[in-house]
Backbone as CSV, one residue per row, in Angstrom:
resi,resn,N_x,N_y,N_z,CA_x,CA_y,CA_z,C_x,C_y,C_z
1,UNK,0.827,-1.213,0.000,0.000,0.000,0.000,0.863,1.265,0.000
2,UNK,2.004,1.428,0.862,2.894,2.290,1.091,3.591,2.728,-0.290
3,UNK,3.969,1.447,-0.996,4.391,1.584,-2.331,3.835,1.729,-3.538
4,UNK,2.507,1.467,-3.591,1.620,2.653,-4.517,1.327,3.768,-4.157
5,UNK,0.768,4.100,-3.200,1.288,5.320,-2.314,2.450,6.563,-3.098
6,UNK,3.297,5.591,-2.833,4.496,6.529,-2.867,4.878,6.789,-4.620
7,UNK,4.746,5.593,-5.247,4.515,5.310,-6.800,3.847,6.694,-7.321
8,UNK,2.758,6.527,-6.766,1.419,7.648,-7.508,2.300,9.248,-7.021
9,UNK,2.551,9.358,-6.092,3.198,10.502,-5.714,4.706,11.158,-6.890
10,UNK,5.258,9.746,-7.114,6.562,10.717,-7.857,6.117,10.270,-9.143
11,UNK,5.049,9.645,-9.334,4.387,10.017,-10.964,4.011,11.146,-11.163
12,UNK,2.936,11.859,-10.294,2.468,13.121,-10.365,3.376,14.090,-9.597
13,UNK,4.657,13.972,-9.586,5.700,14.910,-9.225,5.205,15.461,-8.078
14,UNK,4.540,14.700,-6.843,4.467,15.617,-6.044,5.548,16.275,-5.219
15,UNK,6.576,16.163,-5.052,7.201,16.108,-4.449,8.006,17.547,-5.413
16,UNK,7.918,17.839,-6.428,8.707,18.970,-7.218,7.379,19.733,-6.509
17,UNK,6.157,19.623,-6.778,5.553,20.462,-6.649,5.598,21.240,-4.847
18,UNK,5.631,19.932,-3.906,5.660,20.667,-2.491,7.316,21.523,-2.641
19,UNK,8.496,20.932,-3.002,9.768,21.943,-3.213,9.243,23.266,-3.909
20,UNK,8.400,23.069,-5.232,8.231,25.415,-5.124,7.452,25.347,-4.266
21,UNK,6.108,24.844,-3.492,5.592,26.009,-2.370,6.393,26.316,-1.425
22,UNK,7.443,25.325,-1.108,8.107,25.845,-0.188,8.761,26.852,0.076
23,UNK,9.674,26.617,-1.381,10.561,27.472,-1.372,9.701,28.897,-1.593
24,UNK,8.857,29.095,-2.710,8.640,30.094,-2.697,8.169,30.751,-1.343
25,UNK,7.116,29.767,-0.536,6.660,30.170,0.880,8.310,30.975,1.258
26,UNK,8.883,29.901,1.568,10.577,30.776,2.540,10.855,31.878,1.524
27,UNK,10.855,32.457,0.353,11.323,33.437,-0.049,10.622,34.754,-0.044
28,UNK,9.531,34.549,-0.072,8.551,35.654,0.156,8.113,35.890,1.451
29,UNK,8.753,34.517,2.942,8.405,35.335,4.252,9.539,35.989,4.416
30,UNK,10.820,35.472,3.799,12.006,36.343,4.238,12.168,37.891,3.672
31,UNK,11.258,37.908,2.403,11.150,39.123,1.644,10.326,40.140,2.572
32,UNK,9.388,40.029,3.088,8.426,40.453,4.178,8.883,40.912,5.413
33,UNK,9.665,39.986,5.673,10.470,39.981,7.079,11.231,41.189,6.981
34,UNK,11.919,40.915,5.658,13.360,42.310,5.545,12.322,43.422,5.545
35,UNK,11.133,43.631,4.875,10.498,44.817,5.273,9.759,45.552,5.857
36,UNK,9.327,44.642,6.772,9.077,45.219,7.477,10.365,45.763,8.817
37,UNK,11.510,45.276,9.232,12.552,45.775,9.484,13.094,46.785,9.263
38,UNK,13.063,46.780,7.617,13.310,47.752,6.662,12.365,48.991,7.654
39,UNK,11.334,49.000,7.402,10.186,49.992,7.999,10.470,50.600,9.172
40,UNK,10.358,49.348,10.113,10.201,50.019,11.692,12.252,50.678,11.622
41,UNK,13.082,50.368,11.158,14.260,50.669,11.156,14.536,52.548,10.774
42,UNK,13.650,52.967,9.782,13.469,53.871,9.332,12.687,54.796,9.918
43,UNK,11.242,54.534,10.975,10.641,54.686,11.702,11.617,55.225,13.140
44,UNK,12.608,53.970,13.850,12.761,54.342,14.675,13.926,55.315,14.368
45,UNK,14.361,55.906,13.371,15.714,56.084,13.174,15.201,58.237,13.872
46,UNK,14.051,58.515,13.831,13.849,59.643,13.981,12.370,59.405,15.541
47,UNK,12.527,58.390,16.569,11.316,58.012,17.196,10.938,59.265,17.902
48,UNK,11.401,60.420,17.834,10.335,61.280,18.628,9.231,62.384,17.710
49,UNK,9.728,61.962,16.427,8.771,62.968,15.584,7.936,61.469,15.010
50,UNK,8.169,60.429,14.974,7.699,59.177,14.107,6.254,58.650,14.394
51,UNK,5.709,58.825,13.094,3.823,58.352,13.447,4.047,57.100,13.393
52,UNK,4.771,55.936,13.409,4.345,54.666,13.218,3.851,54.448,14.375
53,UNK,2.690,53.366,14.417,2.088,52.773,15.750,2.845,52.019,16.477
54,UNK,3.913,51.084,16.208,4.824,50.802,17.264,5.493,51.621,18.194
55,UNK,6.340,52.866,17.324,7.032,53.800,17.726,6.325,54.429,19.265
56,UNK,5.201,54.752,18.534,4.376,55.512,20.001,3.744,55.047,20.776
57,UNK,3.503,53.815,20.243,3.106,52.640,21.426,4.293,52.721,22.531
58,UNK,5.155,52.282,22.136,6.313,51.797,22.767,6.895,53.354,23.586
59,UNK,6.915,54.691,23.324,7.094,55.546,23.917,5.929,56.044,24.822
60,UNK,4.411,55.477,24.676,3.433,56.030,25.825,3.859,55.205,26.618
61,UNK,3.801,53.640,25.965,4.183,52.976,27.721,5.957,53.317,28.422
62,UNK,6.653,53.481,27.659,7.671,54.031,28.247,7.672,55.008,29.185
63,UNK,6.704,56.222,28.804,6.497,57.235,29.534,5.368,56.888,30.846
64,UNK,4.928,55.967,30.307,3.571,55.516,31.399,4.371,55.154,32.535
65,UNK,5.205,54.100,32.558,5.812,53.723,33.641,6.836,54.899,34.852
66,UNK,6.998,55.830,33.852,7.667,56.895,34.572,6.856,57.674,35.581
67,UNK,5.459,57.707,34.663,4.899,58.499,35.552,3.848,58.003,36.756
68,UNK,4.030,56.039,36.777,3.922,55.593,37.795,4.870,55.796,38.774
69,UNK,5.767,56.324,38.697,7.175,56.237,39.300,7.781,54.960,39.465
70,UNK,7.988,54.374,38.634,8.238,52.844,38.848,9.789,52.590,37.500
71,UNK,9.222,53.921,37.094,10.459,53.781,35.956,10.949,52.457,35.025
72,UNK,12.153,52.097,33.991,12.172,51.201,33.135,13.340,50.541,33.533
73,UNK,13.866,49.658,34.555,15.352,49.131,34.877,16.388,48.935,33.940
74,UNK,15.459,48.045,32.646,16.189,47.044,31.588,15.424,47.755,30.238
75,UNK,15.994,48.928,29.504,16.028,49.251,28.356,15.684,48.059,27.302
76,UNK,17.040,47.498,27.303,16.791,46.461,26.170,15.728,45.542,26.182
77,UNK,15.347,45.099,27.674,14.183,43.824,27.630,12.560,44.763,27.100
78,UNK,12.958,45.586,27.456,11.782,46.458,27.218,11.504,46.719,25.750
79,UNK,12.743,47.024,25.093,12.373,47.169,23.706,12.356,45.571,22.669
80,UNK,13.076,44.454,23.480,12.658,43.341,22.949,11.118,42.335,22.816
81,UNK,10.608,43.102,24.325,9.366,42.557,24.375,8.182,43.525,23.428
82,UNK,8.335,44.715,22.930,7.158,45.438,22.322,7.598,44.777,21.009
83,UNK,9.298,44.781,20.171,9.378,44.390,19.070,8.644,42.956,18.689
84,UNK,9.025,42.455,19.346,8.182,40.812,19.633,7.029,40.807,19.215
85,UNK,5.977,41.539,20.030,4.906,41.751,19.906,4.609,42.336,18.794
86,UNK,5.318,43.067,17.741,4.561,43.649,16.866,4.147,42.503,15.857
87,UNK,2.896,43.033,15.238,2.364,41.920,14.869,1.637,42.719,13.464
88,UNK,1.855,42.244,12.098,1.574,42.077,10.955,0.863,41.211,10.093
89,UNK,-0.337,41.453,9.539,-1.757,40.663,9.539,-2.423,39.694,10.667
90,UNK,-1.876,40.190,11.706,-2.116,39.730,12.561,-1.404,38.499,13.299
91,UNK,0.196,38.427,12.421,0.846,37.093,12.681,2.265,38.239,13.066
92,UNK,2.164,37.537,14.365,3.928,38.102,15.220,5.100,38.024,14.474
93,UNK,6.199,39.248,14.326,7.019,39.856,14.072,8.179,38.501,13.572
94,UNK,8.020,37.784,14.919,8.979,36.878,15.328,8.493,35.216,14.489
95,UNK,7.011,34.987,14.283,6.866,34.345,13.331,6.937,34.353,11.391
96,UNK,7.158,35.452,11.538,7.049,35.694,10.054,8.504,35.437,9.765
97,UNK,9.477,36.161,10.737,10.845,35.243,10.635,11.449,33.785,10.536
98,UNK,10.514,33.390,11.272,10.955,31.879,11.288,10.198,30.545,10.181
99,UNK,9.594,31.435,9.514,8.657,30.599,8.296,9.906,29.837,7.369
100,UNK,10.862,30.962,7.096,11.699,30.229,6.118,12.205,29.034,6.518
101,UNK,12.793,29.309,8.184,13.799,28.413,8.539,12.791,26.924,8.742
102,UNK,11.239,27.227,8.961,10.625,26.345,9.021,10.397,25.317,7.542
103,UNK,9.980,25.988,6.275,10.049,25.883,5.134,11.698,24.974,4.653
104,UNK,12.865,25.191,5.125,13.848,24.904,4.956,14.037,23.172,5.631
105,UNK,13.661,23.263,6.960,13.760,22.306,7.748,12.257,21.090,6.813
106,UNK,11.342,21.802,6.567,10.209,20.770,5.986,11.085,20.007,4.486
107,UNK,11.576,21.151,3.662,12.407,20.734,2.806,13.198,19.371,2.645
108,UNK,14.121,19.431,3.562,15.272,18.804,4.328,14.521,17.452,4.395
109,UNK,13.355,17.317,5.827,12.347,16.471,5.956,12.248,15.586,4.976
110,UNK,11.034,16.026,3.713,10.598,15.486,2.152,12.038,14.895,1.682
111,UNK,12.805,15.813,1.559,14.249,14.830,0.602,14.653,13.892,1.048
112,UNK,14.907,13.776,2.617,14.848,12.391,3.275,14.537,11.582,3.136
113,UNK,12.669,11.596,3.189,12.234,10.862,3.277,11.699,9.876,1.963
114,UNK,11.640,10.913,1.135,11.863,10.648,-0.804,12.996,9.641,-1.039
115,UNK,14.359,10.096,-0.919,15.414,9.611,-0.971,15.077,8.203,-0.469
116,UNK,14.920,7.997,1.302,14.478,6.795,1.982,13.739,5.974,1.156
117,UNK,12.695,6.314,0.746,11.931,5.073,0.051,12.061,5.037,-0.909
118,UNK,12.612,6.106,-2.284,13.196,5.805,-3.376,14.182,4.268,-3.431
119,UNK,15.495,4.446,-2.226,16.356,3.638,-2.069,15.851,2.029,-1.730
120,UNK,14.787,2.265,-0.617,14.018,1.064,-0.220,13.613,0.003,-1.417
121,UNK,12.488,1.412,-2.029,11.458,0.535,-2.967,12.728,0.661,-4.404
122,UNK,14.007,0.644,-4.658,14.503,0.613,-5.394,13.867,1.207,-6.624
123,UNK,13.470,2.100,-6.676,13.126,3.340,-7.748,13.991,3.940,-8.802
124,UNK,15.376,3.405,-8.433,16.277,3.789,-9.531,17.485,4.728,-9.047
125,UNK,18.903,4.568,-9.654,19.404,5.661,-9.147,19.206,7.039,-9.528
126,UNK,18.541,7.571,-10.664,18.344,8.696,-11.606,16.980,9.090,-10.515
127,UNK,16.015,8.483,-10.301,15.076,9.199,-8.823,15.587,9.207,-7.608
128,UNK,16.346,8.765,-7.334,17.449,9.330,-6.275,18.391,10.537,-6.345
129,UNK,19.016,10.486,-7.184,19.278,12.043,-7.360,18.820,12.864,-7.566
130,UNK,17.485,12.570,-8.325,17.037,13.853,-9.018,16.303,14.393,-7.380
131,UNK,15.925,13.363,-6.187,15.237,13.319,-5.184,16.124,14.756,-4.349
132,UNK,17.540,13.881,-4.273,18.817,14.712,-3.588,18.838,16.304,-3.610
133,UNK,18.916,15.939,-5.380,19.492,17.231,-5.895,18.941,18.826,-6.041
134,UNK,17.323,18.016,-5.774,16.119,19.039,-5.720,15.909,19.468,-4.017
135,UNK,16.297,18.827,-3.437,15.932,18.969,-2.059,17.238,20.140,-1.317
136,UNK,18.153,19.394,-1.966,19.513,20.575,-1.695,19.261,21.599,-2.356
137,UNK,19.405,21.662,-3.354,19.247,22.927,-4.124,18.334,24.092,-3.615
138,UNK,16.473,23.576,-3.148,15.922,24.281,-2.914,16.354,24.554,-1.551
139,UNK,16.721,23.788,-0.036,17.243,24.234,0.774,18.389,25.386,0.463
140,UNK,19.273,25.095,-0.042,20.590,25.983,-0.035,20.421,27.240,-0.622
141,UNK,19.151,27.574,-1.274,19.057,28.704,-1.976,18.299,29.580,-1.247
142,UNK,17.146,28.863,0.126,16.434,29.632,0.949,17.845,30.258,1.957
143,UNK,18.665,29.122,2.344,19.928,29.618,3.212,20.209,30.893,2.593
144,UNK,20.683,30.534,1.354,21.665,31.649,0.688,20.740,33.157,1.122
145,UNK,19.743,32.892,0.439,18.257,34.037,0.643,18.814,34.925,2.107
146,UNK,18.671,33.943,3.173,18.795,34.467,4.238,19.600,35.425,4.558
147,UNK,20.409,34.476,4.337,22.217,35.132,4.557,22.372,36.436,3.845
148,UNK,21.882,36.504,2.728,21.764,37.993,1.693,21.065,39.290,2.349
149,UNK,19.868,38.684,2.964,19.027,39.682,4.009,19.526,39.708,4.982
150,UNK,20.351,39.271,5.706,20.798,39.063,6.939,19.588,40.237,8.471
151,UNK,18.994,39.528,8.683,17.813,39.355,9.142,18.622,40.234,10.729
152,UNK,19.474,39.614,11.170,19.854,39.613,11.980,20.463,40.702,12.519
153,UNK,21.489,41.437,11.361,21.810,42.801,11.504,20.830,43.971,11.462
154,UNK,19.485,43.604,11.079,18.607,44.899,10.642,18.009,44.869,12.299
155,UNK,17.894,43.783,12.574,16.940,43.382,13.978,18.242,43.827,15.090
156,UNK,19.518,44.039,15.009,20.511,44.763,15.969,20.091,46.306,15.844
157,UNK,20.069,46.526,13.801,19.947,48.119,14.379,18.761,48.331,14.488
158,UNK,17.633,48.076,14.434,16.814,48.664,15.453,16.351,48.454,16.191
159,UNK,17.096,47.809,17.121,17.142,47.686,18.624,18.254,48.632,19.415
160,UNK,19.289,48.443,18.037,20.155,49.960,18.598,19.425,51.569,18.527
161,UNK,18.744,51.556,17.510,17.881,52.892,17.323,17.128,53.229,18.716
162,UNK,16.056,52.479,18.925,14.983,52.724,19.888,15.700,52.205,20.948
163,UNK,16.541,51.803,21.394,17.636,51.751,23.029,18.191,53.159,23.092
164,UNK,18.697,53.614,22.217,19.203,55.016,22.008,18.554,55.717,22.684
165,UNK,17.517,56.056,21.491,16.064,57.427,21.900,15.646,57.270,23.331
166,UNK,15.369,55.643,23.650,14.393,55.276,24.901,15.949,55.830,26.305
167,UNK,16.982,55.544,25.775,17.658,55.434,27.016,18.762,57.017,27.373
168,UNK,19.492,56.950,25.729,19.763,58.391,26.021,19.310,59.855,26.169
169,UNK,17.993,60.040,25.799,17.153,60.570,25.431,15.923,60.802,26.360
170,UNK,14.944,60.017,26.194,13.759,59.555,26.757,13.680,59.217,28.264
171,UNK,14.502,58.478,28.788,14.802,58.296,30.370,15.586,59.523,30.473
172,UNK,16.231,59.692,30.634,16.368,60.949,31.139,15.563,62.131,31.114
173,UNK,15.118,62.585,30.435,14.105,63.416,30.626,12.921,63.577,31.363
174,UNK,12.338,62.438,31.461,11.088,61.577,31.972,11.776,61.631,33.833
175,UNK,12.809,61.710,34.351,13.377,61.169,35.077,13.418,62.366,36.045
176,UNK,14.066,63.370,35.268,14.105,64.441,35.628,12.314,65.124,35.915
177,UNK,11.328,64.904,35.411,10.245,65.470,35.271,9.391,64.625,35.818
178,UNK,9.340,63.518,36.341,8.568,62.859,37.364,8.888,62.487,38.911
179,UNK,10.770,62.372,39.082,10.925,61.858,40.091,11.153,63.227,40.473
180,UNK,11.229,63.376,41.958,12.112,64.354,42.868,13.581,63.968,42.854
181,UNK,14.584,64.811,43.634,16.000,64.038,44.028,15.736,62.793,44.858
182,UNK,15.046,63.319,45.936,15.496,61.393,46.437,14.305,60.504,45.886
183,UNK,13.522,60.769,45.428,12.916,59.117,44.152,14.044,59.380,43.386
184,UNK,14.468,60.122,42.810,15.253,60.186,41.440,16.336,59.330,42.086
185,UNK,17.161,59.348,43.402,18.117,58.677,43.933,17.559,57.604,44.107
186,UNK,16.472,57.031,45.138,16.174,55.860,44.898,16.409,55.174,44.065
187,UNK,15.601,55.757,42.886,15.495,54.653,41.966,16.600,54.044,41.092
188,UNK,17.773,55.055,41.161,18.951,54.835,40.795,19.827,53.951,41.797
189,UNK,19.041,53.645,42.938,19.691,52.533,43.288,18.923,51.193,43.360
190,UNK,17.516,51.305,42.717,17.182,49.922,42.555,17.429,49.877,41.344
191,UNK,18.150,50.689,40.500,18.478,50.479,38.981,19.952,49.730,38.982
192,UNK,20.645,49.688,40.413,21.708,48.759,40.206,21.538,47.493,40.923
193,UNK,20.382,47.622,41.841,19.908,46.619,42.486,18.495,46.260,42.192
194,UNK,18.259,45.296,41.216,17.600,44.916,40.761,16.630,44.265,41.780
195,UNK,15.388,43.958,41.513,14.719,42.620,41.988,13.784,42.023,41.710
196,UNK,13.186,40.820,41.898,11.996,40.594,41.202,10.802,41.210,41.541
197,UNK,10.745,41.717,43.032,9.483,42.477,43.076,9.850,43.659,42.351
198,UNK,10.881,44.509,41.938,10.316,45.629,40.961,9.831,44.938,39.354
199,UNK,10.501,44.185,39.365,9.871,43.699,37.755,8.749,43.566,37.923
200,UNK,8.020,42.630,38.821,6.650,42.199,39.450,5.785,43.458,38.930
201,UNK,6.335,44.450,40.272,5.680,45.799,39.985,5.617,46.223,38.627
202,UNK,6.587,46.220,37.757,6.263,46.992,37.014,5.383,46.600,35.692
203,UNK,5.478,45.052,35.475,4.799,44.528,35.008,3.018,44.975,35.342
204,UNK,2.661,44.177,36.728,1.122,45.364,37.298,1.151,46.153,36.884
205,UNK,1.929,47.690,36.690,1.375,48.288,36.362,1.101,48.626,35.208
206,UNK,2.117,47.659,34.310,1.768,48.483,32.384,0.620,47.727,32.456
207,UNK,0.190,46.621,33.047,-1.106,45.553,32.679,-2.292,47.009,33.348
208,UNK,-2.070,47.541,34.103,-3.146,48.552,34.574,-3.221,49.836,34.181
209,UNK,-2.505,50.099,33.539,-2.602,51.361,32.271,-3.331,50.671,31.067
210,UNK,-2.974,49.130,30.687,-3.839,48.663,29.123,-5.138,48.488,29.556
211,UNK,-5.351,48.321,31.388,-6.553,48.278,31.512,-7.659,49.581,31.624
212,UNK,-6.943,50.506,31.161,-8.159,51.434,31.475,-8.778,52.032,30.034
213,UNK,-9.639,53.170,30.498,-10.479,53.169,28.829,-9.797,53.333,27.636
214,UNK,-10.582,53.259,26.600,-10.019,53.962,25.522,-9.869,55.618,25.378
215,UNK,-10.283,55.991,26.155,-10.916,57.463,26.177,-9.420,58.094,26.996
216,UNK,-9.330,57.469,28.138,-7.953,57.722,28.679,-6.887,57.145,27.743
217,UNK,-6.421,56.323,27.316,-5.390,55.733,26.479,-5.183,56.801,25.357
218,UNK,-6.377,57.323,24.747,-6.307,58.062,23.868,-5.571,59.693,24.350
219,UNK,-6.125,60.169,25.224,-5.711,61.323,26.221,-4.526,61.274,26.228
220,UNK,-3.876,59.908,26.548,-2.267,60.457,26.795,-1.650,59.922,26.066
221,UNK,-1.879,59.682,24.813,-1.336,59.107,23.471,-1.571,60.370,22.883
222,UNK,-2.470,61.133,22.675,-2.699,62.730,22.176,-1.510,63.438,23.124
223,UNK,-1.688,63.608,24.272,-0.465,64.153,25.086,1.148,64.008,24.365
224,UNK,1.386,62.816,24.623,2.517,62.309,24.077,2.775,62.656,22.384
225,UNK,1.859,62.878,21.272,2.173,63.191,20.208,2.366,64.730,20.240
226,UNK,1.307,65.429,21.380,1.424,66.892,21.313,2.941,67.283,21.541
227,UNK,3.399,66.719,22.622,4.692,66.563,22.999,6.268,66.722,22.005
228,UNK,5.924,65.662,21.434,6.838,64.814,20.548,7.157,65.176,19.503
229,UNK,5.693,66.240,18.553,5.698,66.515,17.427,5.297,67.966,17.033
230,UNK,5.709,68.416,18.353,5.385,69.944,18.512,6.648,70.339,17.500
C-alpha cells in the first residue's frame, strides 16, 4: 500500500511540486520579514517625531511607567518585548521570521524521506538524485536568501535605534520630570539593584494602564504626540 502510495506521488511529481511552495513560501516570508525591518528601522531612526504605531506605542508605555514612578530598569528587555509583539496581519514579528527556517527544515524532511523510500522501494538511481538534488538545491538557496538579508543585523539596528532614543534621550528626561532628588536617587539605586518584586511591579502596572479606557489611552497618546511633534 505504502508503495503505490508513494509510486502515484513521484508520478504526479508531487514532491517537485511541495519543493516550489516551499521554497517560494521561505522566499517571500524572508522578503516580508526584511520589510518590514526595513520599515520600523526607518521609523525608529527619527522616534520622537515618528507616526508609526509601534514607535508611540512603545514611547506612551515608556512614559507611562515613569509616571507611575516605577520607571524602566532594563532598556533592552523592554524594547525586545514590544518588538516581539509587533504583529503584521495579525501574525507576530517573530513568526514571520521563522517561516523560512521552518520551510527549509520541511524541505530537508521530504528529501529524506523521498530519498528513503526511493532507495528502499529501489526506484532507480536517476530518482534518487534527481530526489537529492532538488531537495539541496531548494534548501541551499532559501539559506543563501537568508544570509543575503541578513535578518539579523537589521533586527541589531533597530534595537540599537529605539535603546538610544528610549535610554539616552527619553529616560532621562522623563526622570528628571517625574521623580524628585530622592525618588530620582532611589530609583537609581534599585536600577543597580535589581529585583523581582520591581519587575513584578512593574509589570502590574503596564497591565493597569492597558486596563483602562479607551478614552484615557487616547488622552495620553494625544499628550505624548502633542509633545513629541510639537
Amino acid at each position: 500500500m505504502i508503495y503505490d502510495i508513494f509510486k502515484e506521488l513521484v508520478k504526479n511529481d508531487v514532491m517537485v511540486y511541495a519543493m516550489t511552495v516551499l521554497g517560494t513560501i521561505g522566499v517571500l516570508s524572508s522578503l516580508l520579514s526584511s520589510l518590514l525591518y526595513r520599515r520600523l528601522i526607518k521609523a525608529s531612526a527619527d522616534m520622537g517625531n515618528s507616526k508609526h504605531k509601534l514607535m508611540k506605542s512603545m514611547c506612551l508605555r515608556f512614559e507611562t511607567c515613569y509616571k507611575l514612578k516605577i520607571g524602566v530598569h532594563n532598556v533592552d528587555s523592554f524594547v525586545d518585548k514590544y518588538v516581539y509583539r509587533h504583529k503584521f496581519c495579525g501574525i507576530l514579528l517573530y513568526t514571520w521570521e521563522r517561516i523560512c527556517g521552518q520551510a527549509i527544515a520541511a524541505c530537508l524532511a521530504i528529501t529524506i524521506i523521498f530519498t528513503f523510500l526511493g532507495y528502499y522501494y529501489d526506484c532507480g538511481k536517476d530518482m534518487i538524485l534527481f530526489t537529492l538534488g532538488l531537495g539541496i538545491s531548494v534548501s541551499t538557496m532559501l539559506i543563501a536568501f537568508q544570509v543575503m538579508l541578513d535578518l539579523n543585523k537589521k533586527k541589531d539596528i533597530l534595537a540599537t535605534n529605539i535603546s538610544d532614543y528610549l535610554e539616552n534621550y527619553l529616560k532621562a528626561k522623563l526622570e528628571n520630570e517625574y521623580f524628585s532628588p530622592e525618588e530620582l536617587e532611589q530609583y537609581r539605586n534599585a536600577y543597580f539593584n535589581k529585583t523581582e518584586d520591581s519587575e513584578d511591579e512593574s509589570d502590574e502596572a503596564i497591565k493597569t494602564i492597558e486596563a483602562e479606557s479607551d478614552a484615557e489611552k487616547e488622552r495620553i497618546l494625544e499628550e505624548v504626540l502633542r509633545e513629541y511633534l510639537a
